[in-house]
N, C-alpha and C positions, 0 to 999 in steps of 0.2 A: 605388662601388656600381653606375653605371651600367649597367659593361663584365661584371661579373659576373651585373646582370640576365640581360642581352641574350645571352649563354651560357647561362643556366638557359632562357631561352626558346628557341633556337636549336638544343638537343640533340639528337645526332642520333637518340637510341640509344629505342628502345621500350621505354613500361611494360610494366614486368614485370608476371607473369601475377596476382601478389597485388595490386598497384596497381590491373589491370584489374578483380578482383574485387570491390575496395574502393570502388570507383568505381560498379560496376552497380548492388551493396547500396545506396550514399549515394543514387543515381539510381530506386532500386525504388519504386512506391508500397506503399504501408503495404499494400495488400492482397497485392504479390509477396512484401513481407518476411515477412509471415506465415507464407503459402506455404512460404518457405526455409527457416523455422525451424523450423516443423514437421517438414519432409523431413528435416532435421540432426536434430533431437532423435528423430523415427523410428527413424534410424539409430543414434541413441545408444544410446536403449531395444532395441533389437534387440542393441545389442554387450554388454549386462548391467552389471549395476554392481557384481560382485564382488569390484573392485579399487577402488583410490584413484582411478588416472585415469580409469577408467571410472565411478564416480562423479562426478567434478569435469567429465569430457568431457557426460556427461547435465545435471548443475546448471545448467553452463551455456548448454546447450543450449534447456534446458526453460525459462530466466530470459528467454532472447528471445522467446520463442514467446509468454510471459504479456505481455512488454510490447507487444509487435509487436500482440499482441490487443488489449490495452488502448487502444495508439494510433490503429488500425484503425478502432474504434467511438469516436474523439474522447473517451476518456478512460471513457464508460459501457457495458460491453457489456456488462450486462445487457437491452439495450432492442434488442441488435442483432436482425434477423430472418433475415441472413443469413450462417450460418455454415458456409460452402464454399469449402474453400479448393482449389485446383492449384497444382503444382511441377512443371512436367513431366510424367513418369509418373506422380507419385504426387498423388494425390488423400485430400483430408481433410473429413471434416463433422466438428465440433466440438461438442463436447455438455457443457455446464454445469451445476452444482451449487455450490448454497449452504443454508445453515441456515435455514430456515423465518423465523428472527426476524429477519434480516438485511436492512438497509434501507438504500441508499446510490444518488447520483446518479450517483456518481465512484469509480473503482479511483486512486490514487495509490500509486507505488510507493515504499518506505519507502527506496531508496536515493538518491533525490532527493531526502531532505528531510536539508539540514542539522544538526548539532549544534551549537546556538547559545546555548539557554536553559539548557538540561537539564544538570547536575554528570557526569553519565553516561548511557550512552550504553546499557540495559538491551535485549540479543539474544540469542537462542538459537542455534548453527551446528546447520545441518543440511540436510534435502531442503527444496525450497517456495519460491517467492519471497515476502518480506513483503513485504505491502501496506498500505495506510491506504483504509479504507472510509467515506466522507465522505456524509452526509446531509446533504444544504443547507438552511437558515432558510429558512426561508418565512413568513410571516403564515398561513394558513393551518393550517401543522403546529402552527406555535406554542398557537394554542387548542386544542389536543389534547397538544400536549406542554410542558406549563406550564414543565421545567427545561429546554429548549432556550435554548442562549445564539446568540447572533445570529452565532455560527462555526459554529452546526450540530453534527451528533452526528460524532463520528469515535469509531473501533474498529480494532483492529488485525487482520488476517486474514493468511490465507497462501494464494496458490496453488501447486497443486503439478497435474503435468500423469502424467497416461495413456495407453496405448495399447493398442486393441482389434486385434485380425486382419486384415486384409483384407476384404472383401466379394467376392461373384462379381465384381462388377461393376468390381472391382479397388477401390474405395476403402476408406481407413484410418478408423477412429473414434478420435479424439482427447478426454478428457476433460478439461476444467479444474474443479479442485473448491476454492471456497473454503473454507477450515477455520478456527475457532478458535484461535488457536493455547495460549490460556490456559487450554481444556478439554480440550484435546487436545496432550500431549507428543512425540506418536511417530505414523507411518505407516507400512503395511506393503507395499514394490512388489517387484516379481517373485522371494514368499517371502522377503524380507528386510526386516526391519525398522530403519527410520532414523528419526533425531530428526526431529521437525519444526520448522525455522527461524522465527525469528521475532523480529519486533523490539518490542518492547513505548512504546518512546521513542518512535518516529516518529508515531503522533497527538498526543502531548504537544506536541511541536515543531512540527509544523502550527499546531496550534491557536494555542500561542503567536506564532507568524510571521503571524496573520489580526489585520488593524488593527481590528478588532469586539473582539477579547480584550485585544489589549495598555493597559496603565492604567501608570501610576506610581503608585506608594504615596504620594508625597509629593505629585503634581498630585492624589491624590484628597481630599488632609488638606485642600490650602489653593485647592481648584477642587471644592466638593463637588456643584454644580449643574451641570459640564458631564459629570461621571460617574453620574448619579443612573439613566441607561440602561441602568448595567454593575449596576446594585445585585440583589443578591436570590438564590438561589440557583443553581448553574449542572451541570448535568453533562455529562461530555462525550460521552455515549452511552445511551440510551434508558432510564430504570430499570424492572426486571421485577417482578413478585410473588417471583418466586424468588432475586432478589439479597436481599444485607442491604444497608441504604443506610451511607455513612459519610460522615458532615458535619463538612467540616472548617472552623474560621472563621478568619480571619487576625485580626491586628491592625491599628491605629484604623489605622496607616502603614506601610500593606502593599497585597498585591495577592493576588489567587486563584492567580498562575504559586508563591508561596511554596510551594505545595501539592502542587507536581506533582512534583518527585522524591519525595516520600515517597510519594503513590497510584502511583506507575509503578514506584517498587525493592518496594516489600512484595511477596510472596508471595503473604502470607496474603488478601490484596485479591485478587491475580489470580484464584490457585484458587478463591476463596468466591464468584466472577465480583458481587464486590463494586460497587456503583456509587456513584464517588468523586464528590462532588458538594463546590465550593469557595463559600465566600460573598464576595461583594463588595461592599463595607458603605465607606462615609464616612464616618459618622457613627457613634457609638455610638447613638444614641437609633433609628438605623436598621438598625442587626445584631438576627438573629432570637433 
């Protein structure tokens, strides 16, 4: 093992030019990777998306950009003030949109999170990166949002990214727009119309993976006083006037996770933009 190190150290021969490249990327701060990804997906959107590769060469393009964003502002750009990016020549201001009713601390991207709890795995293929839009507990939100469970509200979102002209001044306008993606099936980018992706599972799975939700059915039969925190009703994203609620209740040796493939495969729940709220009950003398 020695003699073979000391040859990998010892070579004479130069990184290749992708090594180099691999290396500058691993080395960029989050604010250069931004920058690059932008310029790439520029170029992406400029070459059209007509074709297959020229769509898969943009998805992928556009999936950096949203994360590199994400990372950029330590997980919340919403809060961020500064959205200016350079690449070289090309220069970008970044201009954001979201749904009025939308409330979160955190963008988590929905392909980080595991499939651990969930029977399946429910996504849509298409344009957009999915995300998980996390609103964190607080004491505070709580007496205003009585179903707030102590993991906070998560919802599923999608970004999907734009491009405006040029300016005199040479700079590009870059749009990031989160979307629904359970009210919205489809988007429409340069006159053509593509599904909108989306992973419906990855709040489920968060949620479930925060030590605040997870319970044993059976620690709660015969432990009813160290779970009596989790009791009561929970939902996992803000309820409106305009949702229908659906209350689902487990039994005496269960848990509220029982619940979640059947609120995240329905349909009829996503499109009714239903709000799936689970009870977590010990007791029978203590279920509503």
């Amino acid at each position: 093992m020695a003699p073979a190190l000391l040859m990998a150290a010892c070579a004479s021969h130069p990184p290749s030019k992708d090594n180099a490249s691999r290396q500058h990327k691993a080395s960029a701060t989050p604010r250069q990777a931004l920058a690059q990804a932008l310029a790439d997906a520029g170029q992406a959107w400029d070459a059209g998306m007509e074709t297959e590769e020229g769509r898969l060469r943009y998805h992928t393009a556009a999936s950096r950009v949203v994360n590199a964003w994400i990372a950029c502002h330590d997980g919340c750009p919403q809060t961020a003030s500064d959205n200016l990016a350079t690449s070289g020549s090309d220069s970008f201001q970044i201009r954001t949109s979201s749904p009025s009713d939308l409330h979160f601390d955190k963008l988590i991207p929905a392909s980080t999170v595991p499939t651990r709890e969930l029977h399946t795995r429910f996504t849509r293929e298409g344009v957009g990166t999915p995300l998980i839009a996390w609103w964190k507990y607080t004491d505070e939100r709580a007496a205003t949002e009585p179903f707030m469970g102590k993991a906070g509200y998560l919802v599923p979102v999608t970004a999907t990214l734009t491009f405006g002209k040029s300016s005199q001044a040479g700079r590009r306008t870059a749009v990031i727009e989160l979307k629904d993606p359970r009210q919205q099936d489809s988007v429409v980018m340069k006159q053509h119309k593509f599904p909108l992706a989306a992973d419906f599972s990855a709040p489920g799975e968060f949620f479930l993976a925060q030590a605040q939700a997870r319970m044993s059915g059976l620690g709660g039969l015969l432990s009813t006083e160290t779970n009596l925190g989790k009791l009561g009703l929970i939902s996992l994203e803000p309820p409106k006037k305009d949702r229908i609620p659906v209350i689902l209740v487990h039994g005496l040796m269960s848990r509220p996770a029982t619940w979640q493939n059947v609120s995240i495969s329905s349909g009829a729940i996503r499109r009714s933009r239903a709000s799936a709220s689970s009870t977590s009950s010990a007791t029978p003398a203590e279920s509503p």
